[in-house]
N, C-alpha and C positions, 0 to 999 in steps of 0.2 A: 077718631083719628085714623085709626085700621081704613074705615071706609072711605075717607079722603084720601088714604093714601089708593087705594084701588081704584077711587075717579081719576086722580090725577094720572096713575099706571094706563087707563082705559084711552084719555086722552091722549096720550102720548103713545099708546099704538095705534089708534086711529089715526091720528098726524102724522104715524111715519109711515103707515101705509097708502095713504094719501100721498106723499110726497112721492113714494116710489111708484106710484099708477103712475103720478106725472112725469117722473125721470124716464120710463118705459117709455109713456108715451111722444114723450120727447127725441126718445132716440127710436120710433115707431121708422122717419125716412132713412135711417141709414143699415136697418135689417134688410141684408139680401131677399129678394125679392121682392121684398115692397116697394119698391124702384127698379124699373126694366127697362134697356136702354139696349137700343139695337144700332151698330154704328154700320155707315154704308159700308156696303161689300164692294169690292175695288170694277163688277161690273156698272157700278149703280153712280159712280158721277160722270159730270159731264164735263171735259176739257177741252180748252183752248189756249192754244201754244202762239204768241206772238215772239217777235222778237226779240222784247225785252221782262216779259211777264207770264206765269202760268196762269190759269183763272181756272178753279173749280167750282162746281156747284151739286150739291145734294137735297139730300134728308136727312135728318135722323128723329127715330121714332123714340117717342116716350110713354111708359105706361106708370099710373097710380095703382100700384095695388094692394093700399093702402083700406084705411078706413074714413079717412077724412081727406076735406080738397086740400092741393098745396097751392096756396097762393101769392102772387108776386114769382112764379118760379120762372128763372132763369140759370143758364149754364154759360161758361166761357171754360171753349177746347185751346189749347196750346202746343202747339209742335215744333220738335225740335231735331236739328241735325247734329252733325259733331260737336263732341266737347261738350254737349247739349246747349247749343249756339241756337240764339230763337229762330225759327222760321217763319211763323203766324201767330197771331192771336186773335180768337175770333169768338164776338159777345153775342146771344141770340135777344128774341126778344123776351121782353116780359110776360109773363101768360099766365093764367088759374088751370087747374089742371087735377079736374074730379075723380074722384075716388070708379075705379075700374073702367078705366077710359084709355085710351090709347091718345098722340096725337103724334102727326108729322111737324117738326119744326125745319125751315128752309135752313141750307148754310150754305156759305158761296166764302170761295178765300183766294185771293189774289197774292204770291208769291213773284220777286221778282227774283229771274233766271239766275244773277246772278249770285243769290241767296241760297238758291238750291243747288247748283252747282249741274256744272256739265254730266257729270259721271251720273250723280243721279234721276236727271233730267231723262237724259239714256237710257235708263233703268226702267225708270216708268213707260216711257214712250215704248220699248220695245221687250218688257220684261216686267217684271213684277218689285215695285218698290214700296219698303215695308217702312214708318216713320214714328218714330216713338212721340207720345205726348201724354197731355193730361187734359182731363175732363173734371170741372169743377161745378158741381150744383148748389143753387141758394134759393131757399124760399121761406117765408112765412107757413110756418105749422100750428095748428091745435089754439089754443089760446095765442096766437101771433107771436109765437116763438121764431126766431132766426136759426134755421139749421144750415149747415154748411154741410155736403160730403163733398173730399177729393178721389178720384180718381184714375189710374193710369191707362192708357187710349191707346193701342198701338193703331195706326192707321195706314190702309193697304190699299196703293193708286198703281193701277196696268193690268197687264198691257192695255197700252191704248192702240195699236196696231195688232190685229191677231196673223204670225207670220203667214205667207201664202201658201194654198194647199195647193198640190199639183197634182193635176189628175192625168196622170202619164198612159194610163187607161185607155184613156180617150185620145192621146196623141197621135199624130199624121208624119211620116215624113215625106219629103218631096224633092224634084232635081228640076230644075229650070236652067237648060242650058249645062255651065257648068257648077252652077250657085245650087249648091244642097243645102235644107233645113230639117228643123225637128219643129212643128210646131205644137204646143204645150197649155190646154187649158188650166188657166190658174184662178184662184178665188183670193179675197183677204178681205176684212173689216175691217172699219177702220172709223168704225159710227161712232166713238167717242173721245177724236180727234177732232177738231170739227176745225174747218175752212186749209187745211194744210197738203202740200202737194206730193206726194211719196214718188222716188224714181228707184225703179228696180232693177241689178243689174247681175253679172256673174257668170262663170263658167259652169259644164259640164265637162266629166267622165267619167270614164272604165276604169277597168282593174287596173288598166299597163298607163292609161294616158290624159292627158287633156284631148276631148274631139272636137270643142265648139266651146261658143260665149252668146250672150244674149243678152242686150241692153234697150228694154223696154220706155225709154224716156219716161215721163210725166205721165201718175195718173190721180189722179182726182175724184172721190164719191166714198159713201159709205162702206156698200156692198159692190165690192170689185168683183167682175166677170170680164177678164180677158186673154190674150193668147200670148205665151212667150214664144219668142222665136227665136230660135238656137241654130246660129251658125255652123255647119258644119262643113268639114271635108270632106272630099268625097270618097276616100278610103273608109272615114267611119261612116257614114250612108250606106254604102256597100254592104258594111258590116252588122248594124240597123234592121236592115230588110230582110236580112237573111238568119239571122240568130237575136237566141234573148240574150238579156245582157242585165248586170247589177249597176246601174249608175248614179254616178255621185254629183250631187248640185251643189256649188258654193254660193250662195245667195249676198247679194248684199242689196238691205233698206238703208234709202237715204230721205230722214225729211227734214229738209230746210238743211244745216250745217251739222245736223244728227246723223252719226252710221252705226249702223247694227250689218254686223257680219255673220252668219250660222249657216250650218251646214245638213245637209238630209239626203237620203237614197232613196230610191227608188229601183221597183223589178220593168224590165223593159220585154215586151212580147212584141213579135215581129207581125207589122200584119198578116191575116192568111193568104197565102197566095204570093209572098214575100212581096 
């Protein structure tokens, strides 16, 4: 009797040890680290701004580092604005996805403007906008177990214009007649905005004044290389040529029905020879 009862003792820790290998390895996808998920970095998509719709498109990278394949795996991201009001929802595709492997999966998500709303529209375009969501994964595990993990996404799109740098460095002024200028090499990106027309526009001054404006019309490309030209008077030309000076730019980007206003200074050196 003693040693039936010890069989049946032996069975039933083997059985429960068995069952808990399989509960571990059941819950093997949802230990940190054995799932690596790399979400894009707000350089890494690519947008296009229409009239009535945003369009983004990326990556995002996925690693097994696990011990077995996950198969059937798919994810759906969800992002949300106020109130946590949806924004998107976006399903990938289906995939196998072997044990220490990496893989890119495409994602691309169409927002219409007025879903996202002006203010934040702005944000990204000319600043940095941060969007709360979620990321959810499902796949077949181990003995074709259904695993589910959720979890929280924040997602970070801008700038997609990087503002203009001005190389005042290299600036000329000039008098034609009685028309004085400051002319002003400036740079900007604008490589992941794609097909959109930016106009630049705004005053300069000094300590005491406004001395000039400059409104650059339409430019158009990537990688901008061009010249502002800043109206001036001819008491500040004067003043220009012959002293250095702290001056202040009010900048404004406009693209499409979009403005960003900001502000920067700059050290002004007179050329030699005034």
């Amino acid at each position: 009797m003693k040693r039936a009862v010890r069989m049946m003792s032996a069975v039933t820790t083997v059985w429960t040890v068995v069952i808990i290998v399989i509960i571990v390895l059941m819950m093997l996808p949802v230990i940190p680290g054995v799932v690596t998920v790399k979400m894009p970095a707000s350089e890494d998509w690519t947008t296009t701004v229409t009239n009535d719709t945003v369009s983004m498109s990326s990556n995002i990278s996925l690693r097994n580092g696990g011990l077995f394949p996950f198969r059937d795996l798919y994810f759906v991201i969800s992002l949300y604005g106020d109130n946590a009001t949806p924004l998107f929802e976006f399903s990938s595709d289906h995939i196998d996805l072997q044990p220490n492997t990496w893989v890119e999966i495409p994602i691309s998500v169409t927002i219409n403007r007025s879903a996202i709303g002006e203010s934040r529209l702005r944000t990204m375009v000319f600043d940095r906008l941060v969007l709360d969501g979620l990321i959810y994964f499902n796949t077949r595990y181990l003995l074709d177990f259904r695993a589910q993990l959720g979890l929280s996404a924040n997602l970070s799109l801008g700038p997609l214009i990087n503002a203009p740098d001005l190389h005042l460095d290299r600036s000329t002024a000039s008098l034609v007649g009685d028309s004085a200028s400051l002319n002003i090499p400036f740079s900007l990106n604008s490589s992941r905005l794609e097909g959109r027309n930016i106009t630049i526009s705004g005053t300069i001054s000094n300590s005491t004044q406004e001395i000039g404006s400059f409104d650059n019309g339409q430019v158009t490309g990537q990688n901008v290389e061009e010249n502002l030209t800043v109206n001036l008077t001819r008491e500040a030309y004067d003043h220009l040529i012959a002293s250095p000076e702290r001056l202040s730019f009010n900048v404004t980007l406009t693209v499409d029905d979009l403005v960003w206003n900001f502000q920067t200074e700059r050290d002004w050196q007179p050329p030699p020879g005034g």
